[in-house]
C-alpha positions as CSV (number, residue, x, y, z in Angstrom):
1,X,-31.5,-145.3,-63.0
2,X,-28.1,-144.0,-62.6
3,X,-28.3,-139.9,-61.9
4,X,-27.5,-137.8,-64.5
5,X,-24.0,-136.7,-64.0
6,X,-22.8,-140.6,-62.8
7,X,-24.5,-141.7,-66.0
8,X,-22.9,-138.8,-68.3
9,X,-19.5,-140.5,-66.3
10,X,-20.5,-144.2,-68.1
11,X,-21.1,-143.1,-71.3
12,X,-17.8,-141.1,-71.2
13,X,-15.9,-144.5,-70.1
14,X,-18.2,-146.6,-72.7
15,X,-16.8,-143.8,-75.5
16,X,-13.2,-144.1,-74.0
17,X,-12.9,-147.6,-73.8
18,X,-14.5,-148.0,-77.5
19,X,-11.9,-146.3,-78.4
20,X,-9.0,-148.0,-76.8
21,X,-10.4,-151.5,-77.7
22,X,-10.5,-149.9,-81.0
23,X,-14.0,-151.2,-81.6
24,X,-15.5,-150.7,-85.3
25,X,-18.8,-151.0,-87.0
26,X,-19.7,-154.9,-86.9
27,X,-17.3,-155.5,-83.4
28,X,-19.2,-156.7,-80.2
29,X,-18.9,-154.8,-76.9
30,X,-18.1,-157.1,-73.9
31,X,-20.8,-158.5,-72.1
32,X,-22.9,-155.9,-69.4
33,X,-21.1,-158.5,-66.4
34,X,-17.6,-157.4,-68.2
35,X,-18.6,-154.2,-68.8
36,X,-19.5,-153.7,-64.9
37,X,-16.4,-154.9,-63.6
38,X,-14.2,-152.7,-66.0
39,X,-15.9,-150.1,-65.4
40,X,-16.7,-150.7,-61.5
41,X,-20.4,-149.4,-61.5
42,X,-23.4,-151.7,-60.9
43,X,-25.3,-154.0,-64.1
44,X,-28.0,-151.7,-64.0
45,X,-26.3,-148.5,-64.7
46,X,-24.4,-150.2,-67.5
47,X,-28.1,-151.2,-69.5
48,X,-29.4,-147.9,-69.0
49,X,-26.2,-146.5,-70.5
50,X,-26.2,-149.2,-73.4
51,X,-29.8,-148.4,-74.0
52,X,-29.5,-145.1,-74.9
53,X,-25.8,-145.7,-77.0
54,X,-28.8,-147.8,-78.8
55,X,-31.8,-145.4,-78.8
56,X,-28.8,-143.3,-80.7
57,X,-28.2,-145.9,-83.1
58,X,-24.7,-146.1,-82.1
59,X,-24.7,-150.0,-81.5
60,X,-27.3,-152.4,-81.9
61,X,-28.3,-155.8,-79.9
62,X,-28.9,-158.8,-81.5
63,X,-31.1,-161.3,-79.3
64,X,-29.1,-164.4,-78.4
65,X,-25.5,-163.2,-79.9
66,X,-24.8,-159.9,-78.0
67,X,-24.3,-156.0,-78.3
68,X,-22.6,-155.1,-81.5
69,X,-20.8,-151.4,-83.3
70,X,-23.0,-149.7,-85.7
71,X,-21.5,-147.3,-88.4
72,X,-20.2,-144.2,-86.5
73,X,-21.6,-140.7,-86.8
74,X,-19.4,-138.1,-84.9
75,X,-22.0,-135.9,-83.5
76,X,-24.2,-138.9,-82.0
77,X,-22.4,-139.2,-78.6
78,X,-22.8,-135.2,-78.5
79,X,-26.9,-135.6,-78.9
80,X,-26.6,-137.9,-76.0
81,X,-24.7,-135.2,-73.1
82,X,-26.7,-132.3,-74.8
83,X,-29.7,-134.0,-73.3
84,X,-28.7,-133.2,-70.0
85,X,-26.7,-129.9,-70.5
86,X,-30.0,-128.6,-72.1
87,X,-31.7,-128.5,-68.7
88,X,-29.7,-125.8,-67.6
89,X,-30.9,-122.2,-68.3
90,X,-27.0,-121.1,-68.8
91,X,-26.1,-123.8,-71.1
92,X,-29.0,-123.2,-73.1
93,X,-27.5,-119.8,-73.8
94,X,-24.2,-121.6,-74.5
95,X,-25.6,-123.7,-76.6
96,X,-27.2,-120.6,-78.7
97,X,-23.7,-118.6,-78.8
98,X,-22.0,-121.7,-79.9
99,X,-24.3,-122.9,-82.5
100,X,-23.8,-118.9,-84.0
101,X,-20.4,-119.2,-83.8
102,X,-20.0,-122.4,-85.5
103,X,-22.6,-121.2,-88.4
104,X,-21.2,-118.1,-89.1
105,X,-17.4,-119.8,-89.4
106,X,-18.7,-122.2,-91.5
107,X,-20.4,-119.4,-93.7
108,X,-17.4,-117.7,-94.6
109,X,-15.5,-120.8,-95.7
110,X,-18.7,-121.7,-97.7
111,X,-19.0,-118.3,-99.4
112,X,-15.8,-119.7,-101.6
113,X,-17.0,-123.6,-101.5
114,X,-20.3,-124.1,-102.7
115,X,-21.1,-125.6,-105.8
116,X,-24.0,-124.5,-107.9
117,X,-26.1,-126.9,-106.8
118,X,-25.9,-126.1,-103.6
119,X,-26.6,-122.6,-104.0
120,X,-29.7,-123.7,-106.5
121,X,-30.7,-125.9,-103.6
122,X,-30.7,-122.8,-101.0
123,X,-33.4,-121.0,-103.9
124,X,-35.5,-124.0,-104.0
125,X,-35.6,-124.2,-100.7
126,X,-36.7,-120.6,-100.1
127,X,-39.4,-120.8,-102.9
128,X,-40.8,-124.1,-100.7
129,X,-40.5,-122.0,-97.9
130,X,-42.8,-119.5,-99.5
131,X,-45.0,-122.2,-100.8
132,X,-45.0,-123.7,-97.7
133,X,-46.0,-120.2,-95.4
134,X,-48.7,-119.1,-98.0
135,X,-50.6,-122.1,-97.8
136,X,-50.4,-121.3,-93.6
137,X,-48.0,-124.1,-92.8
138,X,-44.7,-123.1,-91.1
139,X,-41.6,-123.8,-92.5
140,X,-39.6,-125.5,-90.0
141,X,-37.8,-128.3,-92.5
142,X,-36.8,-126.1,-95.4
143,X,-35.7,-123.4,-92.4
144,X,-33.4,-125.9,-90.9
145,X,-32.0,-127.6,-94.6
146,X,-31.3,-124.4,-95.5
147,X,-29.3,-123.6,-92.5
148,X,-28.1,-127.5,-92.8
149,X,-26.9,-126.8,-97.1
150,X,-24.7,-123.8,-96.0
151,X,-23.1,-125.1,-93.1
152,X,-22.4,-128.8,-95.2
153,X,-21.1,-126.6,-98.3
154,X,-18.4,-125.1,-95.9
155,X,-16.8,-128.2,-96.7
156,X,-15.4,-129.3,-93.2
157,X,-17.0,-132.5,-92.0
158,X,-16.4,-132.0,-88.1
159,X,-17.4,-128.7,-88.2
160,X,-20.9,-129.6,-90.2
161,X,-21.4,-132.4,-87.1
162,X,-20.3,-130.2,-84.8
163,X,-23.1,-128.2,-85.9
164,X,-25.8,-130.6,-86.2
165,X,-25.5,-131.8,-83.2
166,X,-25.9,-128.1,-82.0
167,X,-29.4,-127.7,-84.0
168,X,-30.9,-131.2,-85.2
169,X,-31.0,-131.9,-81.0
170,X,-33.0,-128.6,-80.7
171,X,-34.9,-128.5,-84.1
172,X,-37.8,-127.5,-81.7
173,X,-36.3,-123.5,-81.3
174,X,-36.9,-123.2,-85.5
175,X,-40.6,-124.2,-84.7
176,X,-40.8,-121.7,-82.2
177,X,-39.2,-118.8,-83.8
178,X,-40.9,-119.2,-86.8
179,X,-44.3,-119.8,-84.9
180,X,-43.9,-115.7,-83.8
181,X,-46.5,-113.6,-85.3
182,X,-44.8,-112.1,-88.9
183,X,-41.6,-113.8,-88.4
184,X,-41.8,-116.3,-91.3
185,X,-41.9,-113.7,-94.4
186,X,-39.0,-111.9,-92.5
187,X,-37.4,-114.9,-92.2
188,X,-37.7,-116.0,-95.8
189,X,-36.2,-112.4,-96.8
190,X,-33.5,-112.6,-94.3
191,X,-32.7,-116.3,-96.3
192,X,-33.2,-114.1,-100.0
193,X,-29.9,-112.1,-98.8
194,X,-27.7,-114.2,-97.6
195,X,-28.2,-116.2,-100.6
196,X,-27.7,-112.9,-102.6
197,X,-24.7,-112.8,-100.7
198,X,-23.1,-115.9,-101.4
199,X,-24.0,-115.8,-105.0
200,X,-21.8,-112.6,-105.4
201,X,-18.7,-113.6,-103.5
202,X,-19.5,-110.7,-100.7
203,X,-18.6,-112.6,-97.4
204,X,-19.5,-109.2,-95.3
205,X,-22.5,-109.0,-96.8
206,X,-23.0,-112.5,-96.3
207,X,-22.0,-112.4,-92.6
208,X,-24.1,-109.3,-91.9
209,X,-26.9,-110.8,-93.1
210,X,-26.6,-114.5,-91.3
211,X,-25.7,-112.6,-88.0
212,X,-28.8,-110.8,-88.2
213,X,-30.8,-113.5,-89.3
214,X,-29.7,-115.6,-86.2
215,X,-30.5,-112.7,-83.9
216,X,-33.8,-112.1,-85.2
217,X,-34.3,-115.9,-84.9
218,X,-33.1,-115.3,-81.4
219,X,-31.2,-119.1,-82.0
């Protein structure tokens, strides 16, 4: 297997030349042989590569006909280097500071954005949460849709994959930080105000009360 920086390298040059060839959803990728020679790295590096472009559901091989595009998503590529930034202590933190950064600028364009559903979704979603934590059971999904409804409502597309593929690759730290003794009913009230918040307009408040949300979630 090709280390982890050389195969970072190939799945840049796979992403570059995708885009070059101009390659769409249905379009098949050039064979591993012509793949090797364009990219001048050995047949072996090239399948590991292409299996995990496929493990991410970014293209798909059909037995007997070749390796073909699947419908893009911007963040998957992302998931893929995260993998192996993730095993460094520093760009953990990174990771952390940039996934506040993102969620808090995509807060205060959603404080003016989001519909009434949305804002009726974030409610229901803190009464499952409450559901969820009084019957013992933590409540990692309705933690991370709520986080996922606010940052969608801001109304930016590349900024909502941006941040997905900051959290939904390390879902495991809601887990975590909800798994600390007491720190689900204070997360649950921290949710209650910044919903409060965005129902009245107050981006401050709003702001406030996500940056100390995150903090207290150490995310």
């Amino acid at each position: 297997m090709a280390t982890d920086k050389r195969y970072i390298e190939i799945i840049r040059a796979l992403s570059e030349m995708i885009q070059k060839d101009d390659l769409k959803s249905g379009d098949k990728l050039p064979s591993e042989r012509e793949l090797s020679d364009r990219l001048h790295v050995g047949r072996s590096s090239i399948r590991e590569a292409l299996r995990g472009l496929e493990l991410l559901d970014i293209i798909e091989t059909k037995r007997g006909e070749g390796t073909f595009m699947k419908a893009p998503s911007s963040y998957r590529l992302v998931d893929l280097l995260l993998s192996f930034i993730l095993k460094d202590d520093q760009a953990r933190k990174d990771l952390s500071e940039t996934r506040r950064i993102v969620e808090i600028e995509a807060l205060k364009l959603a404080v003016f954005r989001i519909s009434e559903d949305e804002v009726k979704q974030l409610d229901e979603l803190i009464s499952h949460s409450k559901v969820k934590w009084s019957h013992g059971d933590f409540p990692v999904e309705a933690d991370y849709q709520f986080h996922e409804t606010i940052v969608k409502a801001c109304g930016n597309v590349l900024l909502y994959n941006i941040w997905k593929s900051l959290v939904a690759f390390n879902k495991e730290a809601i887990k975590e930080s909800l798994e600390r003794k007491g720190r689900p009913p204070e997360s649950i009230k921290e949710h209650e105000l910044v919903v409060e918040a965005i129902k009245h307009g107050e981006v401050e408040k709003a702001l406030d009360a996500m940056s100390h949300h995150l903090k207290n979630s150490r995310f």
